[in-house]
SEFI-332696 format. One record per residue (C-alpha): residue in one letter; x, y, z. Coordinates in Angstrom, 2 decimals. Layout:
+--------+---------+---------+---------+
: lumvex :      c1 :      c2 :      c3 :
+--------+---------+---------+---------+
:      A :       X :       Y :       Z :
...
+--------+---------+---------+---------+
***
This chain:
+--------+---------+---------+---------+
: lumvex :      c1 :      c2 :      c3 :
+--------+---------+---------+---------+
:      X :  -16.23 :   45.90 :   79.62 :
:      X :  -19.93 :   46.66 :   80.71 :
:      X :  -22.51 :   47.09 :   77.88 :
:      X :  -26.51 :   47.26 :   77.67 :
:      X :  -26.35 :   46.43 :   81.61 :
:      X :  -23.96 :   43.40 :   80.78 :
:      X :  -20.77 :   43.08 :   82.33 :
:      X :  -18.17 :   41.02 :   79.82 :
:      X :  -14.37 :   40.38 :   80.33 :
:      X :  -11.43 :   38.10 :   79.31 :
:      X :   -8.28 :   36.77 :   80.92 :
:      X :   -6.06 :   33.99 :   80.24 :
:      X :   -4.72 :   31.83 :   83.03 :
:      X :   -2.35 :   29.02 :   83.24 :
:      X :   -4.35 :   25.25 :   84.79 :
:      X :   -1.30 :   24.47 :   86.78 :
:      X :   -3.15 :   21.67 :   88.35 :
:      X :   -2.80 :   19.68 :   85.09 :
:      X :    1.27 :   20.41 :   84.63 :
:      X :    2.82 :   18.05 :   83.21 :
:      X :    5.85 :   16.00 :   83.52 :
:      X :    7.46 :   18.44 :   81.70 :
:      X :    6.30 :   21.30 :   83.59 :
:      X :    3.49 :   22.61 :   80.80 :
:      X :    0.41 :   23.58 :   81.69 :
:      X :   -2.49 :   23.95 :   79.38 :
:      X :   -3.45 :   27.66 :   79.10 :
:      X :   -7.33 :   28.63 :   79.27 :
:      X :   -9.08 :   32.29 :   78.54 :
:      X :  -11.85 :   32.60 :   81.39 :
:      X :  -15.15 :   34.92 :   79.72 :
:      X :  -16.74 :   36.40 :   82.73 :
:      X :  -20.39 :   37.45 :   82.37 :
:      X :  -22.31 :   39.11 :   84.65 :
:      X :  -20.07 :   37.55 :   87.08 :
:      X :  -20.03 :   34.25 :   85.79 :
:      X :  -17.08 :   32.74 :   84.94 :
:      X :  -17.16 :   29.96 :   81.77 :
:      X :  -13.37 :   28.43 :   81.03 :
:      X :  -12.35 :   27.79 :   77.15 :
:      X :   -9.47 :   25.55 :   76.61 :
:      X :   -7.34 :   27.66 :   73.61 :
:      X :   -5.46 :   24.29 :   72.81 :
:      X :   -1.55 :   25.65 :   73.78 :
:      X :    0.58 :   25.16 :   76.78 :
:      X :    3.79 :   26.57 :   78.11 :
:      X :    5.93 :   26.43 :   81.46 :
:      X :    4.68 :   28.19 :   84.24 :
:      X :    8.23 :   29.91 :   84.15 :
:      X :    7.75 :   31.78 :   80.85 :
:      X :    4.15 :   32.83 :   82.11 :
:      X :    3.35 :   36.19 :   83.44 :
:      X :    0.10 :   35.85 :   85.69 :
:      X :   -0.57 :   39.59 :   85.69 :
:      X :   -0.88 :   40.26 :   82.11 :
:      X :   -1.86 :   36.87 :   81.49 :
:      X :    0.56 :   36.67 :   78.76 :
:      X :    3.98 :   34.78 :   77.91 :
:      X :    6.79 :   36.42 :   78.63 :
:      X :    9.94 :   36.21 :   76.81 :
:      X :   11.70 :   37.37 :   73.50 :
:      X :   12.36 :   33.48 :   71.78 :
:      X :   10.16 :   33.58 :   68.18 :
:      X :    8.14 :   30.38 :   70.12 :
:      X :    6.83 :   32.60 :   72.61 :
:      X :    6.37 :   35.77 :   70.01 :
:      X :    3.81 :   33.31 :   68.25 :
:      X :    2.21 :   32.05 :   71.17 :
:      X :    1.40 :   35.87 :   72.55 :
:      X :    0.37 :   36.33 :   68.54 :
:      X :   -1.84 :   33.30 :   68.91 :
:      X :   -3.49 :   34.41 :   72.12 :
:      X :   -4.27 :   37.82 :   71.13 :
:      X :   -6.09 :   37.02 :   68.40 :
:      X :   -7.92 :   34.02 :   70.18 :
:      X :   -8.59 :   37.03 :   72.33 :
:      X :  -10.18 :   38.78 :   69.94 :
:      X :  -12.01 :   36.21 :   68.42 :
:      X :  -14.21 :   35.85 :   72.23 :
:      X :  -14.74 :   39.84 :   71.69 :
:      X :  -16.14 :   39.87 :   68.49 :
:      X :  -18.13 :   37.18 :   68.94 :
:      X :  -19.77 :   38.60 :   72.34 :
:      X :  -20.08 :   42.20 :   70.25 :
:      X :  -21.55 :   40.14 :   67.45 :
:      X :  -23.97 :   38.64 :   69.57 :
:      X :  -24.61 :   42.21 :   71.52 :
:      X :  -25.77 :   43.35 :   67.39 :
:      X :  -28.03 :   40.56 :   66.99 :
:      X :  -29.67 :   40.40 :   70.27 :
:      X :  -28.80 :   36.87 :   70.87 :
:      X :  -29.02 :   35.72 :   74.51 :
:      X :  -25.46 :   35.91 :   75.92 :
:      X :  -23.74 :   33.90 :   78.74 :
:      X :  -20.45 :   32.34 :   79.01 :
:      X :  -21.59 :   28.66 :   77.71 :
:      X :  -23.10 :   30.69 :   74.47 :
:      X :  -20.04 :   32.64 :   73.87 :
:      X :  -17.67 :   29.77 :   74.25 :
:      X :  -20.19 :   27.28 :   72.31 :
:      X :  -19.87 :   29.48 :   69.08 :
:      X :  -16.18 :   30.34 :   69.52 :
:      X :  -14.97 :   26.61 :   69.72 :
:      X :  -18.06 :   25.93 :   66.92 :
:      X :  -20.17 :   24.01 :   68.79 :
:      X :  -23.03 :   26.20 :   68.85 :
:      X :  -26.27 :   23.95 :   67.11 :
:      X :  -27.90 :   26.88 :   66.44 :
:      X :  -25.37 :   28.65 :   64.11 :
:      X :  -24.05 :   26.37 :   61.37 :
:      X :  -20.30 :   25.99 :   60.91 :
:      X :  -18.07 :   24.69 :   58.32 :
:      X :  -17.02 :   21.25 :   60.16 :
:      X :  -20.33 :   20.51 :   61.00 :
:      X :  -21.17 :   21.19 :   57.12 :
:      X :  -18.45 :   18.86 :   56.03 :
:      X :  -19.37 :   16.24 :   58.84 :
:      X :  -22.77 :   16.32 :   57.89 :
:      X :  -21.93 :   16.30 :   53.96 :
:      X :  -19.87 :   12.61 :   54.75 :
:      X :  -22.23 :   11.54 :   57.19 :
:      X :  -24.85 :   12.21 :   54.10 :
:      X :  -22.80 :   10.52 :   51.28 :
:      X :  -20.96 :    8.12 :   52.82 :
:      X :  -23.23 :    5.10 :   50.97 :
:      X :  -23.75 :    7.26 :   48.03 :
:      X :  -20.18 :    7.92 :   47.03 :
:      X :  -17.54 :    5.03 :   46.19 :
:      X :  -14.74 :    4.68 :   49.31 :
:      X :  -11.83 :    6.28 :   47.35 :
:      X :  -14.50 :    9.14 :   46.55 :
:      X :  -14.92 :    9.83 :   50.92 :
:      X :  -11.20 :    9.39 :   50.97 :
:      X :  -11.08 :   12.37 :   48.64 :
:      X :  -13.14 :   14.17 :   50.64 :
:      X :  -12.20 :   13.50 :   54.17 :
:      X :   -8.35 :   14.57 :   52.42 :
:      X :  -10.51 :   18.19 :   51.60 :
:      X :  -11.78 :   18.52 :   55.25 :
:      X :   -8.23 :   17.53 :   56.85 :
:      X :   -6.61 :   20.77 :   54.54 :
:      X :   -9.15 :   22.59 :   54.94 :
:      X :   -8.53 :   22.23 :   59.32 :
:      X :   -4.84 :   23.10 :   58.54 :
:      X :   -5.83 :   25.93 :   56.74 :
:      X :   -8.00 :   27.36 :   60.06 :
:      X :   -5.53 :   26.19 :   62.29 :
:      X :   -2.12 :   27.68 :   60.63 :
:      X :   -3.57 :   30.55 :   58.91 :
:      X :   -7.07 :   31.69 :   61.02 :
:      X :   -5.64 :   30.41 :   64.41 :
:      X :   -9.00 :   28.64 :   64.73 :
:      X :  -10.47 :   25.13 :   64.80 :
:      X :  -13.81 :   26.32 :   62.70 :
:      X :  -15.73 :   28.95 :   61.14 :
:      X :  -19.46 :   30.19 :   61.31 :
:      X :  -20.96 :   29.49 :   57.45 :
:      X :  -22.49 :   32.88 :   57.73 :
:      X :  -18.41 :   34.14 :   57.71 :
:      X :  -17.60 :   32.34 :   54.68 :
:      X :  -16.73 :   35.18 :   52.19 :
:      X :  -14.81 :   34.93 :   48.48 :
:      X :  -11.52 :   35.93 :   50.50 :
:      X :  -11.75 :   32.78 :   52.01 :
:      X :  -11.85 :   31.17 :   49.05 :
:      X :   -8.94 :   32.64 :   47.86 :
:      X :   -6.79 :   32.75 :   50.66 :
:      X :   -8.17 :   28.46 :   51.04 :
:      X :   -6.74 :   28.39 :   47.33 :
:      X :   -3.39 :   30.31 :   48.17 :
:      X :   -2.38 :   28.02 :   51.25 :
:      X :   -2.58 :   24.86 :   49.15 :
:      X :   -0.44 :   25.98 :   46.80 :
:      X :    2.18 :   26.94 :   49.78 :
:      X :    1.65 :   23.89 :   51.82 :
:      X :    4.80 :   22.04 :   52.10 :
:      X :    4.22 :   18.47 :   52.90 :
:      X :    5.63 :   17.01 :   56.51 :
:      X :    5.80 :   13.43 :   55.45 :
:      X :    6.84 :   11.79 :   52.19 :
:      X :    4.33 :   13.46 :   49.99 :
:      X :    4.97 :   15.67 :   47.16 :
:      X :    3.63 :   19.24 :   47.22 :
:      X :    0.03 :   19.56 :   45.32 :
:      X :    0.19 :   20.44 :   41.81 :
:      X :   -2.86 :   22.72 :   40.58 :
:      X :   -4.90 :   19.75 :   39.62 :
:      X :   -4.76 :   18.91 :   42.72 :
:      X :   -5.56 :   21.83 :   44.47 :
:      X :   -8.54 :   22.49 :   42.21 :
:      X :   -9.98 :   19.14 :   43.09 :
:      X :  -10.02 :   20.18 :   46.99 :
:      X :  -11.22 :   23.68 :   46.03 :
:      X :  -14.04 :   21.40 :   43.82 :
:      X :  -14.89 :   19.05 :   46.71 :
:      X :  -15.21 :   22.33 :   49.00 :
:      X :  -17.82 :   23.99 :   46.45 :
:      X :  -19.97 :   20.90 :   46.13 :
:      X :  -20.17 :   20.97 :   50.21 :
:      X :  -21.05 :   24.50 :   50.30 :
:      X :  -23.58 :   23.78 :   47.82 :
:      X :  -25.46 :   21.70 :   50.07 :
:      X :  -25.25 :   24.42 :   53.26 :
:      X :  -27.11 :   26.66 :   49.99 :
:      X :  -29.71 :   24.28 :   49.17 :
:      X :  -29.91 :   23.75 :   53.49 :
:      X :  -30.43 :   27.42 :   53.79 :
:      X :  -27.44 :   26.97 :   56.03 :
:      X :  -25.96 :   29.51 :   53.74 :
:      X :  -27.91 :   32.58 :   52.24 :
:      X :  -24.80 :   33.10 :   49.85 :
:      X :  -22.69 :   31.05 :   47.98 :
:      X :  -19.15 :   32.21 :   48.53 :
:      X :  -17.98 :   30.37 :   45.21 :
:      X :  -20.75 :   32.29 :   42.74 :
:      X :  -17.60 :   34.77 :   41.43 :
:      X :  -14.63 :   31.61 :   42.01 :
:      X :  -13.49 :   30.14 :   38.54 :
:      X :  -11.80 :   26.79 :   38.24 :
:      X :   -8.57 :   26.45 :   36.00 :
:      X :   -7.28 :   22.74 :   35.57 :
:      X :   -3.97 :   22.48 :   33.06 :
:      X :   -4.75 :   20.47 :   30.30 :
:      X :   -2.83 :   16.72 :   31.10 :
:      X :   -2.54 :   13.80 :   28.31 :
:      X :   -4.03 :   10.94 :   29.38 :
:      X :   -0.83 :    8.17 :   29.89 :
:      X :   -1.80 :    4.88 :   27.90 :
:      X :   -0.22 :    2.20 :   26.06 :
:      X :    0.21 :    2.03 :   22.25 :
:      X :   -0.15 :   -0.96 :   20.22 :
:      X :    3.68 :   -2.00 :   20.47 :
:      X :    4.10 :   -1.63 :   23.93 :
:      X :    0.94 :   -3.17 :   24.33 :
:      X :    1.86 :   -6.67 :   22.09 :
:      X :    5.39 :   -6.30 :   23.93 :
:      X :    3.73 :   -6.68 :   27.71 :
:      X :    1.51 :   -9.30 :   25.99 :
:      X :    3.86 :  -11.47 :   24.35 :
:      X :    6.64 :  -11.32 :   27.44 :
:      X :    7.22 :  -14.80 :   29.32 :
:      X :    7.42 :  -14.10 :   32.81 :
:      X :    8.67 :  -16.63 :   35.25 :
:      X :    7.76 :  -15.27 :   38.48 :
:      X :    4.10 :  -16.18 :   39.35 :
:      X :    3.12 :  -12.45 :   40.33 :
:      X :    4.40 :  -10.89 :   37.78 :
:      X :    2.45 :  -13.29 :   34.91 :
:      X :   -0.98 :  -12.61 :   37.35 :
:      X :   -0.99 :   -8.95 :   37.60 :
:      X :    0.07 :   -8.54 :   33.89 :
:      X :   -3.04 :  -10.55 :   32.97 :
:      X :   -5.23 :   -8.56 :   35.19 :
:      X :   -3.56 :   -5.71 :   33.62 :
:      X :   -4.28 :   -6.27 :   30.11 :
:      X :   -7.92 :   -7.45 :   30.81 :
:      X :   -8.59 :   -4.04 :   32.22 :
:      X :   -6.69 :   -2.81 :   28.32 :
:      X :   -9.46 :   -4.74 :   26.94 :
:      X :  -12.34 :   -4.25 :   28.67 :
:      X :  -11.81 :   -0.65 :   30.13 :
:      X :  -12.19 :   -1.96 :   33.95 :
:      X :  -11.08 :    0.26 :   36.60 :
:      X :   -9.09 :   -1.50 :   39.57 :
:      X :  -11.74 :   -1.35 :   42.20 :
:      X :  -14.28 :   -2.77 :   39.29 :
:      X :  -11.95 :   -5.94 :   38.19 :
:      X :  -11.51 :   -6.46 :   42.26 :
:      X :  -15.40 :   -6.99 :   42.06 :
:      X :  -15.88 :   -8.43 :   39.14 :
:      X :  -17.37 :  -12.16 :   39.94 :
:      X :  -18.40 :  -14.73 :   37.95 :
:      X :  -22.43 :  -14.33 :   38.33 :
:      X :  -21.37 :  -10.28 :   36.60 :
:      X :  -20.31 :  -12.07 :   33.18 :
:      X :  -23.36 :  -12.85 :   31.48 :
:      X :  -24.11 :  -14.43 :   27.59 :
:      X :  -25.18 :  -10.55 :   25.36 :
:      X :  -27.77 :   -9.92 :   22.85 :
:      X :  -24.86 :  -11.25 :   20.32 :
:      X :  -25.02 :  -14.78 :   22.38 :
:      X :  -21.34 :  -14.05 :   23.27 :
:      X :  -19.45 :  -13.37 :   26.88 :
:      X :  -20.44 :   -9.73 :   28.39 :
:      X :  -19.18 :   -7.97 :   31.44 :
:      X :  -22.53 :   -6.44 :   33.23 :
:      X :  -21.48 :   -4.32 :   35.82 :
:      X :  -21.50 :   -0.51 :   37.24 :
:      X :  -18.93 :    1.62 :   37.70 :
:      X :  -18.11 :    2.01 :   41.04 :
:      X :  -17.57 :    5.48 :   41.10 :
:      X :  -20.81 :    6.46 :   40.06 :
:      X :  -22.52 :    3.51 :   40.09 :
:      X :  -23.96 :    4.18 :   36.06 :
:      X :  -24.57 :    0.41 :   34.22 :
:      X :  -21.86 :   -1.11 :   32.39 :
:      X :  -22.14 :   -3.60 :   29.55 :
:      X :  -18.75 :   -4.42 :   27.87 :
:      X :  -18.63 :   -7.19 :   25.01 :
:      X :  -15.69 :   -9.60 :   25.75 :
:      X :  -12.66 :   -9.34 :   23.15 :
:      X :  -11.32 :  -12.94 :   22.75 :
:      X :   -8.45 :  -12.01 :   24.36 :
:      X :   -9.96 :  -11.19 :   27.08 :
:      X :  -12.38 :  -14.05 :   27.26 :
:      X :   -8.67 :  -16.17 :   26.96 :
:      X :   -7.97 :  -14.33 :   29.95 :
:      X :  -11.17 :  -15.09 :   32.13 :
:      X :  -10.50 :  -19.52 :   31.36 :
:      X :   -6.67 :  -18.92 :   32.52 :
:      X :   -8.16 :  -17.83 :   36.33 :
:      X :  -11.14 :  -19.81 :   36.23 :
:      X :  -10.28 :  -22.56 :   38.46 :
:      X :   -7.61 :  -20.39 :   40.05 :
:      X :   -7.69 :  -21.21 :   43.96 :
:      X :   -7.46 :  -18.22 :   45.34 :
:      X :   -9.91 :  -16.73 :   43.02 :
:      X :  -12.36 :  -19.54 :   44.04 :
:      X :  -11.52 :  -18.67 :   47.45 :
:      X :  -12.53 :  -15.06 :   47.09 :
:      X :  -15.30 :  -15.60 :   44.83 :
:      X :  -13.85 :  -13.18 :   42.32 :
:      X :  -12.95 :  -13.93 :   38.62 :
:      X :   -9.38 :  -12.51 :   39.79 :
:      X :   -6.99 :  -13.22 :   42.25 :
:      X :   -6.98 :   -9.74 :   43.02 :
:      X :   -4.33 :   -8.08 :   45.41 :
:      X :   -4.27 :   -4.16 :   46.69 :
:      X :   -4.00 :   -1.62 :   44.32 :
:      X :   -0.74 :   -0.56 :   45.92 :
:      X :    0.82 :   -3.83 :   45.25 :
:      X :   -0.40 :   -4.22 :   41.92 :
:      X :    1.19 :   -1.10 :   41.34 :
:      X :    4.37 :   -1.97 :   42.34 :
:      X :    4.78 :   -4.72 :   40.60 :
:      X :    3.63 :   -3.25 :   37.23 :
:      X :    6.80 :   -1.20 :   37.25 :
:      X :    8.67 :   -4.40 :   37.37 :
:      X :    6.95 :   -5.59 :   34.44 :
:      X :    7.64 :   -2.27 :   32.66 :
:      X :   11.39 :   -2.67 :   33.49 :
:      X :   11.53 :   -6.19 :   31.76 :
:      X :    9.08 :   -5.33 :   28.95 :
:      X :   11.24 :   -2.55 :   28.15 :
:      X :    8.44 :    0.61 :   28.87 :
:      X :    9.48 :    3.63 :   29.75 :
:      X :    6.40 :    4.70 :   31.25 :
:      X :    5.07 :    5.06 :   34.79 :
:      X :    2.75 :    2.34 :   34.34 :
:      X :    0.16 :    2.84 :   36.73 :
:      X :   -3.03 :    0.25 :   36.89 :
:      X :   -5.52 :    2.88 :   35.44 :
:      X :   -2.92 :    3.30 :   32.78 :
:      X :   -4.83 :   -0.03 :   31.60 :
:      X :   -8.15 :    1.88 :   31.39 :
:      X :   -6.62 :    4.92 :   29.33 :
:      X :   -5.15 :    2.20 :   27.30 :
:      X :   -8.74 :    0.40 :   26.23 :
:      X :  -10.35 :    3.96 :   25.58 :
:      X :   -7.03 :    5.20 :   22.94 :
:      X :   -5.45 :    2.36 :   21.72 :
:      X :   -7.71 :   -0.74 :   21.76 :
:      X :  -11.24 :    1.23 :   20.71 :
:      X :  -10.87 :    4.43 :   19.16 :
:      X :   -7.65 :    3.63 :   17.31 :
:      X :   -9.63 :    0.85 :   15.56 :
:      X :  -12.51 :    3.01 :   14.66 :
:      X :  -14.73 :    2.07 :   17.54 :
:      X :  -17.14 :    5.16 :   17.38 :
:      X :  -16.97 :    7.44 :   20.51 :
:      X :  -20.45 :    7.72 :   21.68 :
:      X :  -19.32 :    3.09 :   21.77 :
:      X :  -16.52 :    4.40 :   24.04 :
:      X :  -18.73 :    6.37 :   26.17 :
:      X :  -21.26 :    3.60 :   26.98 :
:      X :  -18.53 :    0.89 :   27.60 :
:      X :  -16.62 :    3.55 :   30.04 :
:      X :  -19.31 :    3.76 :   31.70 :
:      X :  -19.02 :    7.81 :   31.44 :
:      X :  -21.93 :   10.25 :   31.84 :
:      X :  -20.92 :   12.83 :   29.26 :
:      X :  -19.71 :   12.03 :   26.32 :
:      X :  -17.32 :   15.32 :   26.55 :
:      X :  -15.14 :   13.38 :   29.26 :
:      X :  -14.33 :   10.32 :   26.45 :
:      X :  -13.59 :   13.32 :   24.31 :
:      X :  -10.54 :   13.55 :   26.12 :
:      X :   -8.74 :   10.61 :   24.90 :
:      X :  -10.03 :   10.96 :   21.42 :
:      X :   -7.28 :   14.04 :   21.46 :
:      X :   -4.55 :   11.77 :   22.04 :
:      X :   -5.29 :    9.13 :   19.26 :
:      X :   -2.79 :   10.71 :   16.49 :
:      X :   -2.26 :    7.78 :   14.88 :
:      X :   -6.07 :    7.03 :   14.36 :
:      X :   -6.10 :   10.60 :   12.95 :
:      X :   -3.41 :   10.21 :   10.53 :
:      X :   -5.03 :    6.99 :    9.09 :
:      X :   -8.21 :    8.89 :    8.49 :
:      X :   -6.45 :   11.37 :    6.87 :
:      X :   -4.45 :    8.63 :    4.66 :
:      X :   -8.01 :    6.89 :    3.89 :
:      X :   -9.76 :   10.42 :    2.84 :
:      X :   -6.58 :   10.52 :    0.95 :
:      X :   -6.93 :    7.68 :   -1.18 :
:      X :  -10.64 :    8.43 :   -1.69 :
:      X :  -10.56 :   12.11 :   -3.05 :
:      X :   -7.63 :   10.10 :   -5.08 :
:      X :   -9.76 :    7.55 :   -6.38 :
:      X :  -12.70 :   10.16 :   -7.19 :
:      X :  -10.52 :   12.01 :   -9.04 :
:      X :   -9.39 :    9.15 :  -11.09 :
:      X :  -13.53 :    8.32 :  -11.99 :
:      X :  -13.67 :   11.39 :  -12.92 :
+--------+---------+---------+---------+
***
C-alpha cells in the first residue's frame, strides 16, 4: 500500500525461535513503513504445522483455527485503520507510532485503561477498599468485554460512542461466569455500567473526552426490599443461649450493629478512644462512615452499652485495640447462618442485614423521625433512608390505628 509518498504494509509471521515445548509459537503482524519494519505481538499462538507462511494465515477447517483466522483479520484491520486514521489527521507515522496506538500505549492519545488506571491511581485514598474493589471488578469486565467481543486489549477515548455503551451493557447480561459465581443480576450490571460513567466523567472534565458517551444512557435498577429483622426474630436471636464461644461473639457483634446502625468495616474500627460521653452526658459512638467518610454520632441504646462492658476486657479485643474481637466479614458471615438455623430464621442473614435492621425495626418502627435516621446512618440524602421507611408496615398500620382512635375521640367531644 503506498500513499502520500508513504509506503505501508502488513504481514503476520510465526516467531519460531520462541516455540515452545509444545511446539507453539507466538504469532506477530510485522507493519512495514517506508521500509521499516516494527513487530506487534497479537497475543495468540499456534503450531507451526497448522501455519501457512505464504498467506500468513492458519490453515485448517477445526472451529479453533476458524476463530483464530477471524481474530487475525480483524487485528489486521485494526493496524489499517489506524495508519489511514493517522494518514486523515496528519499525524507523524512510523511503525513505533502505529503499533503504540494499536496496543494503547500511545501517551499522546488517551485510552480507556489508562482512564480507568488513572481514575484508581486518583481515588485510591479517597474511596473506602471495598469501594476500589468495586471498581477494579468494573475495569476487569470491562477488559473481557474488549477482549471477547472487540478482539482488542483497549480503546482510544475519542472511539467511545453510545454503541459501546450498549453493547458494554448487553455482554454483562450474557456473561456466564467460569468459576463459582452466579451470573449478574441487573443491579449488578447497572452498578458496573455506574462505576464506568463516573470514570468517563473524569476523561470529560480532563478534556480527555470532548463527548460524553453516557449523555443519552438511562439507568434502570429493580426496586429490591431491604432484608432486616423484625422485632420477634430480633428478641429470638437476643434471648438464644449459645454454647459455642463464636457463635455467642458474633451474635453480639451482630445485634450491636441492630442497635447502633454500624456497618461491618465500621464496628471492625470502632475503638475505645471513638466512644465518647454526648451532649446528654450519656455513651456516644463518634465515628465516620467508612464509605464516605461523612461524621457519625449515634447515642448508645442500653443494650448496646450492655454489649460494649461484655468485650471490654476481652483479650483479644485488648490485643487488637478494638472494642470487638472482630473476625473477617466472610467468617462472620458464615457463622450468622448458623445462628439463624438455631434461632429458627428463615432468612439469609447477612451482617449488613444488622444495619437494615437498626434503620426499620429498631428506629423508625418506634417513631424515631427519619431525617434522626438519616443523621445516625450516616447517609447524605435523606431520599436513600427513604428506602427503608417503605418497608416499615407495621409502623404504618399503628399510625393508622392511633389517627384512628383520635378522629374517634374527636368525634366523641363533639
Amino acid at each position: 500500500m503506498k500513499t502520500a509518498g508513504i509506503t505501508f504494509g502488513v504481514l503476520f509471521y510465526l516467531k519460531t525461535q520462541k516455540t515452545t515445548i509444545q511446539g507453539s509459537a507466538p504469532i506477530c503482524a510485522r507493519v512495514t513503513v517506508n521500509g521499516k519494519r516494527t513487530e506487534i505481538s497479537v497475543k495468540r499462538s499456534v503450531k507451526a504445522a497448522e501455519w501457512d507462511e505464504r498467506k500468513g494465515m492458519a490453515k485448517g477447517n477445526r472451529k479453533e483455527i476458524i476463530e483464530l483466522n477471524l481474530f487475525l483479520n480483524q487485528f489486521k484491520a485494526k493496524i489499517i485503520n489506524t495508519y489511514q486514521q493517522m494518514l486523515l489527521n496528519d499525524a507523524a507515522i512510523d511503525g513505533p507510532a502505529i503499533r503504540d496506538r494499536v496496543l494503547g500505549t500511545d501517551n499522546t492519545t488517551p485510552t480507556l485503561m489508562t482512564l480507568m488506571d488513572y481514575h484508581n491511581e486518583q481515588q485510591m485514598h479517597k474511596l473506602a477498599p471495598g469501594t476500589m474493589k468495586n471498581y477494579h471488578t468494573t475495569q476487569r469486565y470491562v477488559k473481557k468485554f474488549l477482549l471477547e467481543k472487540l478482539y482488542r486489549n483497549d480503546i482510544f477515548l475519542s472511539q467511545l460512542k453510545y454503541k459501546f455503551i450498549l453493547d458494554f451493557e448487553r455482554f454483562l447480561f450474557n456473561y456466564v461466569p467460569k468459576d463459582h459465581q452466579k451470573p449478574l443480576n441487573n443491579n449488578g450490571i447497572m452498578k458496573h455500567i455506574e462505576r464506568l460513567r463516573k470514570m468517563i466523567n473524569m476523561a470529560v472534565k480532563l478534556d480527555w473526552l470532548a463527548k460524553d458517551p453516557f449523555a443519552s444512557f438511562k439507568k434502570h435498577f429493580d426496586k429490591v426490599e431491604r432484608e432486616c429483622l423484625n422485632i420477634q426474630e430480633l428478641t429470638a436471636m437476643a434471648n438464644k443461649e449459645f454454647t459455642i464461644e463464636r457463635l455467642k461473639c458474633v451474635r453480639d457483634m451482630f445485634l450491636f450493629s441492630c442497635y447502633t446502625g454500624l456497618s461491618y468495616i465500621e464496628l471492625a474500627e470502632l475503638t475505645p478512644n471513638k466512644i465518647i460521653t454526648g451532649i446528654d452526658h450519656g455513651l456516644w459512638i463518634s465515628t465516620s462512615r467508612a464509605k464516605t467518610d461523612i461524621a457519625v454520632r449515634v447515642p448508645l441504646l442500653p443494650k448496646a452499652t450492655e454489649l460494649l462492658e461484655k468485650y471490654r476486657d476481652d483479650p483479644r479485643s485488648l490485643s487488637n485495640g478494638t472494642v470487638f474481637p472482630v473476625i473477617s466479614n466472610q467468617r462472620m458471615n458464615g457463622y450468622l447462618k448458623e445462628i439463624a438455623d438455631l434461632c429458627g430464621i428463615t432468612k439469609t442473614l447477612t451482617f449488613h442485614i444488622a444495619r437494615h435492621t437498626f434503620a426499620t425495626t429498631v428506629t423508625l418502627s418506634n417513631g424515631v423521625p427519619i431525617e434522626s435516621v438519616s443523621k445516625m446512618l450516616g447517609h447524605t440524602s435523606i431520599r436513600t433512608t427513604q428506602i427503608y421507611a417503605k418497608v416499615v408496615e407495621h409502623k404504618l398500620s399503628e399510625d393508622m390505628r392511633n389517627l384512628e382512635l383520635r378522629m374517634s375521640g374527636d368525634v366523641l367531644c363533639n
